[in-house]
C-alpha positions as CSV (number, residue, x, y, z in Angstrom):
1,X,155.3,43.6,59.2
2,X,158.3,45.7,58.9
3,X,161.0,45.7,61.9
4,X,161.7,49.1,63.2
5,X,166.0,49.7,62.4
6,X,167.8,49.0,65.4
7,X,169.6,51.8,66.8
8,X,172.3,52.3,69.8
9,X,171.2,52.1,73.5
10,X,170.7,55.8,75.2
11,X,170.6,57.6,71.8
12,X,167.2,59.8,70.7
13,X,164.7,58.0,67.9
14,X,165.5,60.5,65.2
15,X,161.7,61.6,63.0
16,X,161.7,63.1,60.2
17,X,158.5,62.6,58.8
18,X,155.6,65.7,58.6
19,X,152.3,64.5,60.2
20,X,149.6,66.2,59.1
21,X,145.7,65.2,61.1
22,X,144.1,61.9,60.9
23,X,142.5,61.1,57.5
24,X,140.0,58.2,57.8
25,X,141.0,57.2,61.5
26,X,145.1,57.2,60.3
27,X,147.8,60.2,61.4
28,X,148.5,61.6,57.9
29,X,152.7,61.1,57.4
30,X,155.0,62.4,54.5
31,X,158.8,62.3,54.0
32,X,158.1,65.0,51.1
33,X,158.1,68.9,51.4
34,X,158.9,71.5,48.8
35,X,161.6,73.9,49.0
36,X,161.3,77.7,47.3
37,X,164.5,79.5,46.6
38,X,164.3,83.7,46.0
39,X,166.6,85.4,44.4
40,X,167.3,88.7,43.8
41,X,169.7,90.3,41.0
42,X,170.6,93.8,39.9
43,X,171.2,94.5,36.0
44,X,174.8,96.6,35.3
45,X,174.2,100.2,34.9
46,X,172.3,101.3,31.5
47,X,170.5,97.8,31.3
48,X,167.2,97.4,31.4
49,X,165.3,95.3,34.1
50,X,162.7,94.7,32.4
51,X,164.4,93.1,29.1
52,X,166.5,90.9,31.6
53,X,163.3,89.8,33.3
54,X,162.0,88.4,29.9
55,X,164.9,87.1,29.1
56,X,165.3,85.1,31.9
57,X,161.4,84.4,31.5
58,X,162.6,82.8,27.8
59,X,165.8,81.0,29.3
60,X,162.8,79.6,32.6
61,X,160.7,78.0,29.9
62,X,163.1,76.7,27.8
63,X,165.1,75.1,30.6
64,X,161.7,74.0,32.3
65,X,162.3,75.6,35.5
66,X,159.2,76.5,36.9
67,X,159.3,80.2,38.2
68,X,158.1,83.6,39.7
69,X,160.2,86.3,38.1
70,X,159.9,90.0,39.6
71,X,160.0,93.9,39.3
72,X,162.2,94.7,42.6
73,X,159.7,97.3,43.3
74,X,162.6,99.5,46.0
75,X,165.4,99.2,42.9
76,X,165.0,100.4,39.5
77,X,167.0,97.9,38.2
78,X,166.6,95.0,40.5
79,X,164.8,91.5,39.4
80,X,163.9,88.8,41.6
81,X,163.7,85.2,40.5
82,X,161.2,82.4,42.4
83,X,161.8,78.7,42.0
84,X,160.6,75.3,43.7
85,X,161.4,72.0,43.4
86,X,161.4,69.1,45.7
87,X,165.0,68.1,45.0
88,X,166.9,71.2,46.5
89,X,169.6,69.8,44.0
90,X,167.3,71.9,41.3
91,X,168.6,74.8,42.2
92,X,172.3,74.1,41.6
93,X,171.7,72.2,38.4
94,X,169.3,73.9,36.7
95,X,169.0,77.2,38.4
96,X,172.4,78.4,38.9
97,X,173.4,78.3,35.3
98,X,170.7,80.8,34.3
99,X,173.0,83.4,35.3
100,X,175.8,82.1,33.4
101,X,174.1,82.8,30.3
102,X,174.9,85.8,28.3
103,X,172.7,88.5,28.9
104,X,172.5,87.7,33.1
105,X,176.4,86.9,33.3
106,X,176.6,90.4,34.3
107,X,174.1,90.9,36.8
108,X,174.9,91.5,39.7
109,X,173.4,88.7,42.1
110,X,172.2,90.2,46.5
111,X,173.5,87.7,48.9
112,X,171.7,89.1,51.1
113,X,168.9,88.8,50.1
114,X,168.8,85.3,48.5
115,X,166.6,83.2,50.9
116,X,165.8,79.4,50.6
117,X,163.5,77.4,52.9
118,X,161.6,74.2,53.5
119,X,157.8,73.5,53.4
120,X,156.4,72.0,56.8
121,X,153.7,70.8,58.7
122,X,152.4,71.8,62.1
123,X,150.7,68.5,62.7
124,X,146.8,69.3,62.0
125,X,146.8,69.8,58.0
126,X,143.5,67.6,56.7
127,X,145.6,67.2,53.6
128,X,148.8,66.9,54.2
129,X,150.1,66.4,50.6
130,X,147.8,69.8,49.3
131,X,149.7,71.7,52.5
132,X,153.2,70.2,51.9
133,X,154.1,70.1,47.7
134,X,150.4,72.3,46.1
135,X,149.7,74.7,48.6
136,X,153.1,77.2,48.1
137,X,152.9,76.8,45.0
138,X,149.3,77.7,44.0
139,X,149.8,80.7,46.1
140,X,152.7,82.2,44.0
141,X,150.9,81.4,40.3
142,X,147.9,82.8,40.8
143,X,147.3,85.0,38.2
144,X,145.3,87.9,40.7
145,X,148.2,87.8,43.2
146,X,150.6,90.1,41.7
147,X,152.2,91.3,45.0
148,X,154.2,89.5,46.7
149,X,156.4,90.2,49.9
150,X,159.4,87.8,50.8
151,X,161.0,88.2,54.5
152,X,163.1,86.0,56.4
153,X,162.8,86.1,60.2
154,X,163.7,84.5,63.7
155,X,162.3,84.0,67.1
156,X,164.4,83.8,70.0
157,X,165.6,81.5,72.1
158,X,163.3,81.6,74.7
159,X,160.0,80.6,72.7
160,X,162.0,77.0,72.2
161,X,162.3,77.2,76.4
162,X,158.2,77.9,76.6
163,X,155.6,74.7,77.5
164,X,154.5,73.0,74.4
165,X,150.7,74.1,75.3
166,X,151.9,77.6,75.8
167,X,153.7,77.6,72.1
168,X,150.1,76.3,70.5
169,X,148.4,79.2,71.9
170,X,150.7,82.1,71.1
171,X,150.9,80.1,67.5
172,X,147.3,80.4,67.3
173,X,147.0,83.8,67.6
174,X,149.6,84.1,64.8
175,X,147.6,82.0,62.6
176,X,144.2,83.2,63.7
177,X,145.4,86.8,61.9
178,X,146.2,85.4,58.9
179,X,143.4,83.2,58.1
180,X,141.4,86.1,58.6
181,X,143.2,88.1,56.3
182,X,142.8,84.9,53.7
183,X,139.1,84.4,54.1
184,X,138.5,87.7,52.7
185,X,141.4,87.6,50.3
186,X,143.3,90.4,51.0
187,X,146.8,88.2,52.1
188,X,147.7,84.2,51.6
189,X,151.2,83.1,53.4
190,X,153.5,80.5,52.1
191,X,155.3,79.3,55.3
192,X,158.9,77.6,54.9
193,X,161.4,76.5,57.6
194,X,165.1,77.5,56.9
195,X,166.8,76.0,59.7
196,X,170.9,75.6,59.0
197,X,170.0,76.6,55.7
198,X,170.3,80.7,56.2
199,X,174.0,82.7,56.0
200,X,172.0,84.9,58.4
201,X,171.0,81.8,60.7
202,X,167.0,82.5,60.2
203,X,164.5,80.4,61.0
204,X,161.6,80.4,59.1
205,X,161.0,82.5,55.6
206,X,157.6,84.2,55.2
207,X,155.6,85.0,51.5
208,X,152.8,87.3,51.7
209,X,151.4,87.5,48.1
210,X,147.8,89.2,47.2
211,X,146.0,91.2,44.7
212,X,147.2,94.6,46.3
213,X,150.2,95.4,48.6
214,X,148.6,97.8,51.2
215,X,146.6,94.5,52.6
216,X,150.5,92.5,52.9
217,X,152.0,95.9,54.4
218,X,148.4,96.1,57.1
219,X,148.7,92.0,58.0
220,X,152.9,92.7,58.6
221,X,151.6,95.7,60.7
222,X,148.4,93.4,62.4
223,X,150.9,90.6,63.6
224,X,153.1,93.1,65.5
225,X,150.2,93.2,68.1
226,X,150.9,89.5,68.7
227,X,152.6,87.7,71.5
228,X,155.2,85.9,69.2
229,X,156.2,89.0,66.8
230,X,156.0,91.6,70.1
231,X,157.8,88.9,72.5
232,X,160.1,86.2,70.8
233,X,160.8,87.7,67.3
234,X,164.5,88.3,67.5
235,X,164.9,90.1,63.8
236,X,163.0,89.7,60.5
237,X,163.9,91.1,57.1
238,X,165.1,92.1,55.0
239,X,162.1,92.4,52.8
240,X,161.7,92.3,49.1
241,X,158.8,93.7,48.0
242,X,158.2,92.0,44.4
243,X,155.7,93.1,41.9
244,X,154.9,89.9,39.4
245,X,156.1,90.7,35.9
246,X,156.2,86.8,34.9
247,X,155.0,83.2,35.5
248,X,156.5,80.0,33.4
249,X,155.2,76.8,34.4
């Protein structure tokens, strides 16, 4: 048997594991987790969107980089591009150069609305693995889901001051909502953690993808009745409300 690594007298036992529920009498653990990266461009003036969306479709599959690519549904000449990849180097190796191609060299790239975030766990996934790396993604490629809505948002300080139990239980409303909506198929979530990771200094980012938009717009507009949005949600958005134009895998 393994020793634990010593550490220094008086200092914290650092864990960065995910722990999902107990599988066969053992706490599921993982040190893997998926990270998503949106973002959103605008094509110079006289372009077309949609011809730089297939392009950038045709440069996606031929540089094998998985990926959601959009219709910015509020701009007329705006695109959004979806990636994943466990190794957040991805992005910078193989997705950054896309836009130094010729053809997207001269779009015109939102800072502000570029968000990036990390899969997690909130401890009681039966399978951890499906929740952590399948789950997001299986969400965005689904062929009937061609709405999706991407927000960032954060909560504020004083929900990290609240009692554990009392956390769970305004978190279980939260969920409660949206498994409803998901049992009848009208919304599915993907839920990343963007901690230190944000310009903005968000906190989580949220993707609401279905088969139509109003059902996205209605669960937004459900969860405002909750403890945590109505209580400890400092900000949230922007929003970018993406209509599905294509999927490389």
């Amino acid at each position: 048997m393994s020793q634990p690594e010593p550490r220094e007298p008086g200092l914290p036992t650092i864990d960065v594991l995910e722990y999902g529920g107990k599988r066969d009498g053992v706490r599921q653990s993982s040190n893997r987790r998926l990270y998503m990266q949106l973002l959103v461009a605008d094509v110079p003036q006289g372009a077309s969107a949609d011809h730089a969306a297939r392009h950038l479709a045709g440069l996606c599959a031929k540089a094998h980089v998985a990926a959601v690519i959009y219709a910015d549904t509020m701009s007329p000449r705006g695109i959004g591009l979806l990636t994943w990849a466990e190794d957040p180097a991805h992005f910078v190796r193989a997705v950054r150069p896309l836009f130094a191609t010729e053809g997207l060299d001269r779009a015109c790239v939102r800072p502000h609305y570029a968000m990036i975030g990390r899969s997690y766990s909130t401890g009681h996934e039966p399978d951890l693995e499906w929740s952590l790396l399948r789950r997001p993604i299986e969400n965005v490629t689904k062929e009937n889901y061609p709405w999706h809505v991407w927000y960032p948002l954060r909560r504020t300080g004083a929900f990290a001051r609240l009692e554990p139990h009392e956390q769970g239980q305004i978190l279980r409303e939260h969920a409660q909502i949206g498994m409803a909506y998901g049992a009848q198929e009208l919304a599915h979530d993907i839920r990343l953690a963007c901690y230190g990771l944000d310009a903005e200094d968000n906190e989580f980012v949220i993707g609401l993808v279905g088969p139509e938009l109003h059902p996205l717009s209605h669960l937004v507009q459900a969860m405002r009745k909750t403890r945590q949005t109505s209580e400890f949600i400092e900000r949230m958005g922007p929003f970018f409300i993406g209509y599905v134009m294509h999927r490389v895998a």
